[in-house]
MDAnalysis code that builds the backbone (N, CA, C; Angstrom):
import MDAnalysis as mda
import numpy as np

u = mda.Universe.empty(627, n_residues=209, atom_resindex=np.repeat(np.arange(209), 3), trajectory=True)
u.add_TopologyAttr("name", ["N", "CA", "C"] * 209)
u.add_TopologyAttr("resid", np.arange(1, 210))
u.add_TopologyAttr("resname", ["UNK", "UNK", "UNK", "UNK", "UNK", "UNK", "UNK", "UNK", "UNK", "UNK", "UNK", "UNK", "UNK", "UNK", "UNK", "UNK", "UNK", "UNK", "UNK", "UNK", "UNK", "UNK", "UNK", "UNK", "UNK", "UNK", "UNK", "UNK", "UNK", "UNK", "UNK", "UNK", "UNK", "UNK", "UNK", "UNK", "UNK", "UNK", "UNK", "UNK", "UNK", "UNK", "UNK", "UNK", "UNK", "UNK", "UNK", "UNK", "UNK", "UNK", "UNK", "UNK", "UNK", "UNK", "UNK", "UNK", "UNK", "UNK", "UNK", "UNK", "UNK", "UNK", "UNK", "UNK", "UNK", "UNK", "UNK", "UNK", "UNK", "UNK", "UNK", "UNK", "UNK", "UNK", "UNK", "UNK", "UNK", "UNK", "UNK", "UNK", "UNK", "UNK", "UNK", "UNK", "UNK", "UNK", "UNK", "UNK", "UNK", "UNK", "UNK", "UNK", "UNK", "UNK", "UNK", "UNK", "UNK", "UNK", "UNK", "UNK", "UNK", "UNK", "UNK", "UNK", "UNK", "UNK", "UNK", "UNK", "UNK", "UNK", "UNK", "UNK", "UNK", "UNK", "UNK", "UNK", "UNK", "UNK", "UNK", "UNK", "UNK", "UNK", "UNK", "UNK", "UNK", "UNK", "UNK", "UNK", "UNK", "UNK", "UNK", "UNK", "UNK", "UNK", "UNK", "UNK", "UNK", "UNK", "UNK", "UNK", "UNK", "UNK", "UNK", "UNK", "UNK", "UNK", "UNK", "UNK", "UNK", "UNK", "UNK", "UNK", "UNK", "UNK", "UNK", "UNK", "UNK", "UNK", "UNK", "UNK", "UNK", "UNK", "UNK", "UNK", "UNK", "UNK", "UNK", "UNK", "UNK", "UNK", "UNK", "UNK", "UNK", "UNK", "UNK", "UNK", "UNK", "UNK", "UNK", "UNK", "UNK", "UNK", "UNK", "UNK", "UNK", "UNK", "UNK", "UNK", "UNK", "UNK", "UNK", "UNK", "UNK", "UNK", "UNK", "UNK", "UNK", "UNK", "UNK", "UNK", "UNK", "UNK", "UNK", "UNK", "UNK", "UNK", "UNK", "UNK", "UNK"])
u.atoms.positions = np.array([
    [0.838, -1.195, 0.000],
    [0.000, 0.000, 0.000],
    [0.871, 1.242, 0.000],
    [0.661, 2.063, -0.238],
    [1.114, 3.667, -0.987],
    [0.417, 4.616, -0.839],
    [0.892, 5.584, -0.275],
    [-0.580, 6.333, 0.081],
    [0.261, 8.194, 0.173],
    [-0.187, 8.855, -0.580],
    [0.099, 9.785, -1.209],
    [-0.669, 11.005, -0.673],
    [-0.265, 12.316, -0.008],
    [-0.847, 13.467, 0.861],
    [-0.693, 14.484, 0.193],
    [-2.179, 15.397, -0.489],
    [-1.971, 16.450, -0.925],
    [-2.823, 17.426, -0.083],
    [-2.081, 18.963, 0.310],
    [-2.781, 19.668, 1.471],
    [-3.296, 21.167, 0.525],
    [-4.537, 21.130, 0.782],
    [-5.106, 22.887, 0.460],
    [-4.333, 23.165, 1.569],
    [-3.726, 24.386, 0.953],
    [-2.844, 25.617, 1.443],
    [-3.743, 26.570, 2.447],
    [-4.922, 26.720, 1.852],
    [-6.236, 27.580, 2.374],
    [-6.792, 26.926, 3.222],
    [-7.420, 25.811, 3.480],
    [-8.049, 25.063, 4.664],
    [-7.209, 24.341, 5.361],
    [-5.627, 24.063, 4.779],
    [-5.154, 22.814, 5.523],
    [-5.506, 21.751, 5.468],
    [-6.581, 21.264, 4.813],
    [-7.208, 20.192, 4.266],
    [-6.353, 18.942, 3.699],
    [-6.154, 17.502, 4.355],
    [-5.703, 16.562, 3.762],
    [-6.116, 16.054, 2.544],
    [-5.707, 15.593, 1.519],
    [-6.681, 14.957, 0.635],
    [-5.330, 13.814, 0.398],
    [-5.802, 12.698, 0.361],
    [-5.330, 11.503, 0.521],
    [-5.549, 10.536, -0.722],
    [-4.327, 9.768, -1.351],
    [-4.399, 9.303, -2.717],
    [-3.947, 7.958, -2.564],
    [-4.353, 6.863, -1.806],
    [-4.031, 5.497, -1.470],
    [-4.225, 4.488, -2.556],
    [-2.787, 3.673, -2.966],
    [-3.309, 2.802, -3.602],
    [-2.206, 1.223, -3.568],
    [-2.759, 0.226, -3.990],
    [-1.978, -0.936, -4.277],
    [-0.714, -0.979, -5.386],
    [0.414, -1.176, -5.003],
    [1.499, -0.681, -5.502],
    [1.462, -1.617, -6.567],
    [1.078, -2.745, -6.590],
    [1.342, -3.673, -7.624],
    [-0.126, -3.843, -9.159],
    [-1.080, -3.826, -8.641],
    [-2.172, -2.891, -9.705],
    [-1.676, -1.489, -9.737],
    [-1.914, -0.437, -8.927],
    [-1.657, 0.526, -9.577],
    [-3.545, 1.415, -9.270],
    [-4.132, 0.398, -8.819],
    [-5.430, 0.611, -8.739],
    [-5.972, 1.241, -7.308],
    [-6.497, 2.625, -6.966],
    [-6.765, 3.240, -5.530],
    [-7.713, 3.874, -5.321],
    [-7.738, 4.903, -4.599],
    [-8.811, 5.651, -4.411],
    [-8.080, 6.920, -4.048],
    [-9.332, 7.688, -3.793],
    [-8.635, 8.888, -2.724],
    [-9.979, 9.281, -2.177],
    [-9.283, 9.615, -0.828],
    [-10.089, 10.196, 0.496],
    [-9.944, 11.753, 0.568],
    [-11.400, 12.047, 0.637],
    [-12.254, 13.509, 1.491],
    [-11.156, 14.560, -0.247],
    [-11.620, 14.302, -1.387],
    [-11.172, 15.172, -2.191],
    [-11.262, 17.084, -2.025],
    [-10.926, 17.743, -1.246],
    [-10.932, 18.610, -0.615],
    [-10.005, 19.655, -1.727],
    [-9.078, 18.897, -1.905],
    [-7.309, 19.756, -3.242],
    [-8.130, 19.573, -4.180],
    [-7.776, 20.705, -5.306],
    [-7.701, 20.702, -6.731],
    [-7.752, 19.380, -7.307],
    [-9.150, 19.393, -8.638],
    [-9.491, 18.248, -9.038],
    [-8.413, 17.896, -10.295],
    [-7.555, 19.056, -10.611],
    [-6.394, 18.808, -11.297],
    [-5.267, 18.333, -10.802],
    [-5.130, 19.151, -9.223],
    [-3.924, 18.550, -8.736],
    [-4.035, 17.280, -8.505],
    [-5.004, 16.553, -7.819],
    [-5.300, 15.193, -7.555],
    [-5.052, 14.584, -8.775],
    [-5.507, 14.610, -10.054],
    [-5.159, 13.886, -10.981],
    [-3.770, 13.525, -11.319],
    [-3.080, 15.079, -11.078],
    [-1.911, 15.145, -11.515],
    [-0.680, 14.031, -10.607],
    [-1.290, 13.757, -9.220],
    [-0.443, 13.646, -8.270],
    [-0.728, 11.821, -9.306],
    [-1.726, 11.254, -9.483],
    [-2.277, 9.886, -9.313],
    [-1.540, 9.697, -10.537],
    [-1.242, 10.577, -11.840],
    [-0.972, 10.392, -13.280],
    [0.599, 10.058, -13.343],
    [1.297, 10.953, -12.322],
    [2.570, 10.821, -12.050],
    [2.860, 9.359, -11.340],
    [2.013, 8.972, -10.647],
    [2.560, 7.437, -10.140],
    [1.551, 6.551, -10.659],
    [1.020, 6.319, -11.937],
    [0.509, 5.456, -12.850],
    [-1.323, 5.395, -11.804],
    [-1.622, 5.781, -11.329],
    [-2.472, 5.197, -10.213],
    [-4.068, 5.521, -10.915],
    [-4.484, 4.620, -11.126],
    [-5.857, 4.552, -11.461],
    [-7.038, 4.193, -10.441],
    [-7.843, 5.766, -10.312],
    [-8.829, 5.952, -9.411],
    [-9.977, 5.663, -9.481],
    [-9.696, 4.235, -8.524],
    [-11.699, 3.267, -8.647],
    [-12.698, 4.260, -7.595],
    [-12.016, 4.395, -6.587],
    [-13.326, 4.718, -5.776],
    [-12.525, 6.282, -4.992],
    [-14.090, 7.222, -4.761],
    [-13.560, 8.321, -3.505],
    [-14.510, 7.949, -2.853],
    [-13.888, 8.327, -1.582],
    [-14.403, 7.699, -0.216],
    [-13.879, 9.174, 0.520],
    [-15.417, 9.591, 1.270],
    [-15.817, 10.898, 1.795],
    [-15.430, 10.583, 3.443],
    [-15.003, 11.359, 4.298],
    [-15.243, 10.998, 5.392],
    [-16.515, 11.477, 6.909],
    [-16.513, 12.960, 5.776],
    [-18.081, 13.759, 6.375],
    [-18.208, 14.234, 4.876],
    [-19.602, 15.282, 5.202],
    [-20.181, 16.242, 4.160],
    [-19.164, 17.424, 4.082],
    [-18.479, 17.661, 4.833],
    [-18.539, 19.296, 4.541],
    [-17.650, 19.850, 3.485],
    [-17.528, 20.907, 3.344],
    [-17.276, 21.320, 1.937],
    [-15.669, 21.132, 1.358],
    [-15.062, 21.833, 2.962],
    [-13.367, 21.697, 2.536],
    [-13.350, 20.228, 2.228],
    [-14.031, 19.392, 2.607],
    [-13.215, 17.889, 2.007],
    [-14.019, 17.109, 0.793],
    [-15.202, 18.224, 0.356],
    [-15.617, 17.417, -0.875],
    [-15.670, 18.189, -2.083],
    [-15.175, 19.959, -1.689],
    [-14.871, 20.744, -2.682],
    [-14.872, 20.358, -4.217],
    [-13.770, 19.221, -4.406],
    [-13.635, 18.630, -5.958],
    [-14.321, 17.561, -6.248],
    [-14.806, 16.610, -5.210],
    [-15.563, 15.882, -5.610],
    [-16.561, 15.442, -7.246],
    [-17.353, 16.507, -7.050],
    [-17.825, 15.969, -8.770],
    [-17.313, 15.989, -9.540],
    [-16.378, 16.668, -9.584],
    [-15.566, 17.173, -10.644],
    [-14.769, 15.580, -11.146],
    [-14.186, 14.863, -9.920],
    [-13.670, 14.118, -9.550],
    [-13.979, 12.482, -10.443],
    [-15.446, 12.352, -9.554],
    [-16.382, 11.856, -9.959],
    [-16.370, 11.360, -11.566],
    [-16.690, 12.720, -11.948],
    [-16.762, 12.884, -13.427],
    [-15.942, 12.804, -14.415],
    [-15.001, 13.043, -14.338],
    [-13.305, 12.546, -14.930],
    [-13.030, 11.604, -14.542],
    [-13.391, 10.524, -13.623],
    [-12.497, 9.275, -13.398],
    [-13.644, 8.472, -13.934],
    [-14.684, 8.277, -13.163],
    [-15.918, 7.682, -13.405],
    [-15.917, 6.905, -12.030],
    [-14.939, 7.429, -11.022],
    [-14.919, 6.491, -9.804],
    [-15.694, 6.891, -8.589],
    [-16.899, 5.743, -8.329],
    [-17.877, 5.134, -7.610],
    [-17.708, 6.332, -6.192],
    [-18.389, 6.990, -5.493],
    [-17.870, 8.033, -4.354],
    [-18.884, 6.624, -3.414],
    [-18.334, 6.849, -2.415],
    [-18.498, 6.132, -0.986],
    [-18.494, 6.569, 0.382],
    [-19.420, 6.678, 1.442],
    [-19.410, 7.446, 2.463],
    [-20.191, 6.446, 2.749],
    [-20.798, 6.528, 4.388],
    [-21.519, 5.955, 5.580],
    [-22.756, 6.993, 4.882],
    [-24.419, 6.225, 5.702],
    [-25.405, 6.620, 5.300],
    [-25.917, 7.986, 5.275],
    [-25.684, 8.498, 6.406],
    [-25.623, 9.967, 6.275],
    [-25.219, 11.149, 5.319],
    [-23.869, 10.612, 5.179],
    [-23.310, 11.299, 4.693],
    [-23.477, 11.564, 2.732],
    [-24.209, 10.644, 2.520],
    [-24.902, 10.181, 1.221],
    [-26.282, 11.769, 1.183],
    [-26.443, 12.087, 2.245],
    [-27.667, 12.968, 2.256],
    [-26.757, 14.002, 2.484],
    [-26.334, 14.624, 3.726],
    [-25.803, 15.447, 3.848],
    [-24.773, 16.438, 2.517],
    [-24.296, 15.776, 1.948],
    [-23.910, 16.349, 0.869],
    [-24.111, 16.991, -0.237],
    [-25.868, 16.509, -0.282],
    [-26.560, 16.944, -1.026],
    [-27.285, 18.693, -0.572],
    [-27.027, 18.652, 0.818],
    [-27.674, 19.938, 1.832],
    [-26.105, 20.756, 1.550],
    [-26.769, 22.472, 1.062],
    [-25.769, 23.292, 1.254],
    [-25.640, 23.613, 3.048],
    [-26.741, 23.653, 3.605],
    [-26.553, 24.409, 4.677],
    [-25.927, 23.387, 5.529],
    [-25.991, 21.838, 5.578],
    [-24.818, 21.282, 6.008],
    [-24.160, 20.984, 5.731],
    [-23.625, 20.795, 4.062],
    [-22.208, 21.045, 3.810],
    [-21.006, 22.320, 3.787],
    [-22.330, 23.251, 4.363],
    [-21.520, 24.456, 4.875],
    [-21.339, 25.210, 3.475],
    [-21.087, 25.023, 2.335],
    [-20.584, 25.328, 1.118],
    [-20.408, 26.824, 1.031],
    [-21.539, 27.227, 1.033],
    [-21.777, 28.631, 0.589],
    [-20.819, 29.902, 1.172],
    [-20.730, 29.432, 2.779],
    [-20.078, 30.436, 3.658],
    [-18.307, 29.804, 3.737],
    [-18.109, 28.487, 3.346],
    [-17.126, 28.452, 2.727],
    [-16.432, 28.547, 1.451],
    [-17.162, 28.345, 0.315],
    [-16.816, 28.338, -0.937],
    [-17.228, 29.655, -1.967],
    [-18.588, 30.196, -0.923],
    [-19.227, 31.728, -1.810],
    [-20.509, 30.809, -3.182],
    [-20.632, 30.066, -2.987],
    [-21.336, 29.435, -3.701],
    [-22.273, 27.976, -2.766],
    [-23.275, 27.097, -3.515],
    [-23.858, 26.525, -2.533],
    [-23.446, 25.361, -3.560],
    [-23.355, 24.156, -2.790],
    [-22.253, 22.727, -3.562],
    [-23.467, 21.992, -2.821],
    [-24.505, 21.319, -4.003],
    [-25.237, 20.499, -3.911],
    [-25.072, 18.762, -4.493],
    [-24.303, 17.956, -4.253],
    [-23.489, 17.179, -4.710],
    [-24.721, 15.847, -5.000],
    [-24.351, 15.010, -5.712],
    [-25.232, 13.602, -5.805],
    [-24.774, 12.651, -4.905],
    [-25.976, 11.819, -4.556],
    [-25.568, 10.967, -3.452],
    [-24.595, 10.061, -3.750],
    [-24.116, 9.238, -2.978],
    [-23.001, 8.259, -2.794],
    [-23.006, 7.200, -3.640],
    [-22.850, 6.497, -4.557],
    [-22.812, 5.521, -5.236],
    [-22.805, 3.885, -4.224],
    [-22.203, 4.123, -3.355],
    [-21.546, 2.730, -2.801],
    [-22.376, 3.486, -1.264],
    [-22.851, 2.951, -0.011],
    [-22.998, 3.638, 1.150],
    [-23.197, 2.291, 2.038],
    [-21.655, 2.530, 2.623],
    [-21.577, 1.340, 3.918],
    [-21.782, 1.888, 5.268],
    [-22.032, 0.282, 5.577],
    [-22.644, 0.596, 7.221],
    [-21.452, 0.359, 8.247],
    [-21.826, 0.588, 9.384],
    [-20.826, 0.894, 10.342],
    [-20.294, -0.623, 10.414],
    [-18.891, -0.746, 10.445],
    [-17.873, -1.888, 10.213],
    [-18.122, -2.414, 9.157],
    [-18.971, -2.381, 8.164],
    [-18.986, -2.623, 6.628],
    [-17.443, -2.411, 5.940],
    [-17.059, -3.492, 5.120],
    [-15.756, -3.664, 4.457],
    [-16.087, -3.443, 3.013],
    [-14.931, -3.013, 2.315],
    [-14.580, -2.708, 0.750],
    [-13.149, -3.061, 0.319],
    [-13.107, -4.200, -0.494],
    [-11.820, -4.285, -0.459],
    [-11.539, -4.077, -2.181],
    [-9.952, -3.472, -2.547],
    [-10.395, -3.194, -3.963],
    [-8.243, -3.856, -3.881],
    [-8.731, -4.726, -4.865],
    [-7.187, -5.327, -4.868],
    [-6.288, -5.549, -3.654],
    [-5.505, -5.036, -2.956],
    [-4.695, -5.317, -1.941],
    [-5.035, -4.425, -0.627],
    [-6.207, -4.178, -1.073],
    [-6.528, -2.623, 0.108],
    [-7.852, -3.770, 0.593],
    [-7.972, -3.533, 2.346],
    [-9.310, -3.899, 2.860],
    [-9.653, -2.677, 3.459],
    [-10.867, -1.855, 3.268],
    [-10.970, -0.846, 4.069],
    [-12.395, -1.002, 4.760],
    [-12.476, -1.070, 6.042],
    [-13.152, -1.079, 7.167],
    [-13.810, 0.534, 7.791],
    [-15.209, 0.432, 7.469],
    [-15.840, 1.518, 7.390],
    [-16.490, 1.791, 8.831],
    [-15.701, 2.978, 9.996],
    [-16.190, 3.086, 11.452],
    [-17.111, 4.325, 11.414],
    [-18.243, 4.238, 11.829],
    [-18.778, 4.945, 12.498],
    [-18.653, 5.648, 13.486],
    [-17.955, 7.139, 13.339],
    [-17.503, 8.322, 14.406],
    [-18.353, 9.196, 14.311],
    [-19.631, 9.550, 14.861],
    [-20.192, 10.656, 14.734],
    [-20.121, 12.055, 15.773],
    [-20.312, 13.057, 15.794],
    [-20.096, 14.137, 16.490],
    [-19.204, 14.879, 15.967],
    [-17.969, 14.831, 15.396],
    [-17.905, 16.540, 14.501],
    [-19.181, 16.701, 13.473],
    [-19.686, 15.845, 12.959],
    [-21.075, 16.206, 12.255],
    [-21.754, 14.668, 12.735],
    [-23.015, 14.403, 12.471],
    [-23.448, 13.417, 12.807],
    [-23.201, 12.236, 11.489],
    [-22.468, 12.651, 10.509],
    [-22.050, 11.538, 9.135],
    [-20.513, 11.237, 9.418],
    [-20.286, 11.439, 10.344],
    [-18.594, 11.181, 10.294],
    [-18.295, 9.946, 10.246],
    [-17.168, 9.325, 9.519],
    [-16.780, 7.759, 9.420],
    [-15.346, 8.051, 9.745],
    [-14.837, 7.193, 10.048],
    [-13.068, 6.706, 9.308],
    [-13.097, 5.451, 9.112],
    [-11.783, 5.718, 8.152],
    [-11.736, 4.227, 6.935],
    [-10.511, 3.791, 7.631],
    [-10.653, 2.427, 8.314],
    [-9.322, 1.728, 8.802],
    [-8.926, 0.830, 7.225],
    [-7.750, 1.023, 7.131],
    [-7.374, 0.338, 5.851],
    [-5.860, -1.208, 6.495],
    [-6.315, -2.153, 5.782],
    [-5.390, -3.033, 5.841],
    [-5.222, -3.128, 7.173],
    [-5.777, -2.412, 8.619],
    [-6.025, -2.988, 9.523],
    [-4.870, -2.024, 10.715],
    [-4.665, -1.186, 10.057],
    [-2.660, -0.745, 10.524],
    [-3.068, 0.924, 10.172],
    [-3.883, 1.737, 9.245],
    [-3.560, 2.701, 8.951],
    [-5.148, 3.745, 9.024],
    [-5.754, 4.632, 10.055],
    [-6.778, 4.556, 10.308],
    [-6.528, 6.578, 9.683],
    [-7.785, 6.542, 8.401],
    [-8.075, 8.040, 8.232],
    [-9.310, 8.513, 8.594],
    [-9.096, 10.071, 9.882],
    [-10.180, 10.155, 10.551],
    [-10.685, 11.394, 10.329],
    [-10.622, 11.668, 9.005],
    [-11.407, 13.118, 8.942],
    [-11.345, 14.491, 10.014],
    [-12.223, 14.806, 10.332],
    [-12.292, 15.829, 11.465],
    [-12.743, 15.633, 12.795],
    [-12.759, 13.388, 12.877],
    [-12.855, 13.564, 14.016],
    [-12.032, 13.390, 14.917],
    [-10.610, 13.087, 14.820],
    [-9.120, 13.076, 15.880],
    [-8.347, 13.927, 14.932],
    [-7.887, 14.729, 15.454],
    [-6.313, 15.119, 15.033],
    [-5.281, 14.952, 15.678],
    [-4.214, 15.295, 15.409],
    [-3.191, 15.629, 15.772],
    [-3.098, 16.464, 17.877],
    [-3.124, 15.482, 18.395],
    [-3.408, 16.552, 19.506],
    [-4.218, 17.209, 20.254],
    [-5.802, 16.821, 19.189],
    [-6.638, 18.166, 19.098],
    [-8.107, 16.857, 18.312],
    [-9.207, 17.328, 18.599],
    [-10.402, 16.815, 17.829],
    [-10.713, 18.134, 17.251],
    [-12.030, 17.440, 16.235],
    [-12.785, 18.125, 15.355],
    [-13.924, 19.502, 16.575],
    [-14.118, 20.162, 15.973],
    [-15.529, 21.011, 16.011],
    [-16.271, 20.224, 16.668],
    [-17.526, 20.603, 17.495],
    [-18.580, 20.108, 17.306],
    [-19.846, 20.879, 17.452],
    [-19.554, 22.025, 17.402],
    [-20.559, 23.256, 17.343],
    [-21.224, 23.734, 15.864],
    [-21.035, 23.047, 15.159],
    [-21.422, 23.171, 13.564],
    [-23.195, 22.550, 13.282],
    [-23.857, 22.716, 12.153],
    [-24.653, 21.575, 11.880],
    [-24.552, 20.134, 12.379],
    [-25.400, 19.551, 12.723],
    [-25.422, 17.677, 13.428],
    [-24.467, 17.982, 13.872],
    [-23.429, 18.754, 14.720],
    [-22.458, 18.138, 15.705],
    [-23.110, 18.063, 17.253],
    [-22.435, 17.070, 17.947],
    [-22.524, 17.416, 19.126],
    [-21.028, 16.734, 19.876],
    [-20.808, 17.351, 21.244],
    [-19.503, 17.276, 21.517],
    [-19.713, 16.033, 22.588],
    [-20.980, 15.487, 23.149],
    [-20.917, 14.444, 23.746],
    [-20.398, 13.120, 22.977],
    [-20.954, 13.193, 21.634],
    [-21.404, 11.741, 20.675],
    [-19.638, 12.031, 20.161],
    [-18.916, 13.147, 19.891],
    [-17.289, 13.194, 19.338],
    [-16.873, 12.307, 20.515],
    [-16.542, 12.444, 21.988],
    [-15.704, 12.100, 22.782],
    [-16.003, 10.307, 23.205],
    [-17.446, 10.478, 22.680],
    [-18.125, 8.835, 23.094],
    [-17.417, 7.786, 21.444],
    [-17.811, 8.146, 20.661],
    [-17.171, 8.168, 19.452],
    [-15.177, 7.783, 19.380],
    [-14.749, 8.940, 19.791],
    [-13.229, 8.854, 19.635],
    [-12.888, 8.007, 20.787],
    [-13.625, 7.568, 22.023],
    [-12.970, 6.828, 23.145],
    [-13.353, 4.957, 22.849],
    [-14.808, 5.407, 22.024],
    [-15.210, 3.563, 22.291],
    [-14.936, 3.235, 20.505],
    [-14.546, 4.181, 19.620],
    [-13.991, 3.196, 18.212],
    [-12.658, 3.722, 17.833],
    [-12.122, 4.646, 17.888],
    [-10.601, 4.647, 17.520],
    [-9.932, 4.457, 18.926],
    [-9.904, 4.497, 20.392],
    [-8.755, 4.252, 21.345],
    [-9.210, 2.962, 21.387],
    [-9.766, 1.926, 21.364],
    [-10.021, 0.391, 20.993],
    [-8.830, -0.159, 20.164],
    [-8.816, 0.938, 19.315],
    [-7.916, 0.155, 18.327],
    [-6.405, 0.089, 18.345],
    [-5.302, -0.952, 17.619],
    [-3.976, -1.058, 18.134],
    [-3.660, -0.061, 18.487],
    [-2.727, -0.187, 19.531],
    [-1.917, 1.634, 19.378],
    [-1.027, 2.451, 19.000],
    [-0.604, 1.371, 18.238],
    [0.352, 1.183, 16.826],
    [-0.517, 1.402, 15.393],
    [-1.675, 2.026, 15.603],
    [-2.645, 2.056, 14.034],
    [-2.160, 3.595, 14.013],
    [-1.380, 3.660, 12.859],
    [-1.371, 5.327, 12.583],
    [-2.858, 6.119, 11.958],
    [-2.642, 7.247, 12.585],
    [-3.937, 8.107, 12.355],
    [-3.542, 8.791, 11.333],
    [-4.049, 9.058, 10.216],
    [-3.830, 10.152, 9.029],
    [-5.336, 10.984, 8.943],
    [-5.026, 12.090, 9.487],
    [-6.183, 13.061, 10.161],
    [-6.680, 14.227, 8.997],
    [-7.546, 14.911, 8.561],
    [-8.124, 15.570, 7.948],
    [-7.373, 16.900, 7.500],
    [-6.504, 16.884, 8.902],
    [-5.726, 18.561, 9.263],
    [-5.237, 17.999, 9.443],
    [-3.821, 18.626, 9.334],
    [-2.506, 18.862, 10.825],
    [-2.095, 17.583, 10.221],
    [-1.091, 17.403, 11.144],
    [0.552, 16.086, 10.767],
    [-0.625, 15.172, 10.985],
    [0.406, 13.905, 10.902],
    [-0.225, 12.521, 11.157],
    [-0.158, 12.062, 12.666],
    [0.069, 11.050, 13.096],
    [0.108, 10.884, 14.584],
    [-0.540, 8.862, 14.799],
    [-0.706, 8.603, 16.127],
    [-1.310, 6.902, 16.013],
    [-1.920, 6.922, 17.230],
    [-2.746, 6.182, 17.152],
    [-3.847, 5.666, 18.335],
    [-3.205, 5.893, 19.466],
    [-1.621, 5.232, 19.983],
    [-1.444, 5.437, 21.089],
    [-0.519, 6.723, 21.080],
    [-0.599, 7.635, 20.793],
    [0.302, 8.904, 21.456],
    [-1.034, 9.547, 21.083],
    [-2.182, 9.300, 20.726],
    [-3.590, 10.445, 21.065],
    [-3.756, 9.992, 22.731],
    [-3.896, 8.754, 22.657],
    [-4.041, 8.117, 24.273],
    [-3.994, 8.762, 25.434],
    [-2.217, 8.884, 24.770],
    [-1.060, 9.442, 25.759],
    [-1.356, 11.419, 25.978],
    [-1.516, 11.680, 24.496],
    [-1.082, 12.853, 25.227],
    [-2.060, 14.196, 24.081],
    [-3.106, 13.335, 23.555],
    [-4.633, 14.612, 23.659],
    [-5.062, 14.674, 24.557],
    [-5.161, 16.332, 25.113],
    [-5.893, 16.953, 25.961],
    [-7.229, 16.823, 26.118],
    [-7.869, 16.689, 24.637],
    [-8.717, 17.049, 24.727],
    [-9.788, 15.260, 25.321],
    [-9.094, 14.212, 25.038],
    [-9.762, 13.136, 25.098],
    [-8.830, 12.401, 25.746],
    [-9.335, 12.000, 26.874],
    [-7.644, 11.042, 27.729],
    [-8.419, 9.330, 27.421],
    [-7.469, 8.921, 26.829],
    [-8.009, 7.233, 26.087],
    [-7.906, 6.863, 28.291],
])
């Protein structure tokens, strides 16, 4: 597995380009960067994009999405919510982030909580984190490498004062499905550096595992 990090400069936004080194065949997560740059990054290492896989609605991380969509022809994937939510400007936030309102089509593929997708050498394991919005997922991949959108960072969790957030269901969320997990599973977070299950444990303030 191979897994490739491109950051909006403007939101800080991860956008994530994972794929099987030996197909050549991947995806990319929460398309948030330029629907050119993403191409460009995948064209340069041969990588042909089956599926995007959302991790919430909101706008910084689905910004390119159709665009996306539409040039690859690859299948978008999110948890059930988040299949609706995307379609809502006022909870994908769009307008007051983008100056425009981003009414997107629903999800092609929409798994349920611990629902699996495996596409060549990739298994990705679909968790149910809700509370930075109530659609939040992360995708544990191959069992070792967990991407959590806006709901753990670096140090620090997501929002939960937005549309569908609430800050009880984030901390119930980040304590009973990502500190469960090894503590050796690296976190590749929405924002900010990367980091792993056990040094959030150890030493987020905001959530003591």
């Amino acid at each position: 597995m191979k897994i490739k990090t491109v950051n909006n400069y403007y939101t800080d936004e991860n956008t994530y380009i994972v794929y099987d080194e030996n197909t050549k065949n991947g995806l990319v997560i929460d398309p948030g960067y330029k629907c050119d740059g993403i191409l460009k990054v995948a064209q340069d290492d041969g990588v042909n994009i089956k599926y995007v896989l959302i991790t919430h609605c909101h706008y910084d991380h689905i910004s390119d999405m159709e665009q996306l969509r539409e040039k690859t022809g690859a299948k978008l994937v999110s948890g059930d919510k988040a299949s609706i939510n995307i379609t809502d400007p006022d909870i994908n936030l769009s307008y007051s982030g983008l100056g425009y309102e981003l009414s997107a089509k629903n999800s092609d593929i929409v798994l349920k909580d611990n629902e699996e997708l495996n596409i060549d050498g990739l298994n990705i394991k679909c968790i149910y984190t809700p509370g930075h919005t109530n659609c939040g997922v992360c995708y544990l991949i191959n069992n070792e490498k967990l991407f959590t959108g806006d709901t753990l960072f670096l140090r620090s969790v997501g929002r939960s004062d937005l549309p569908t957030g609430d800050g009880d269901t984030l901390v119930k969320s980040i304590k009973t499905r990502i500190y469960t997990l090894d503590d050796d599973t690296e976190v590749f977070p929405g924002h900010g550096g990367q980091s792993s299950v056990g040094y959030e444990k150890k030493y987020n303030m905001y959530i003591k595992g």
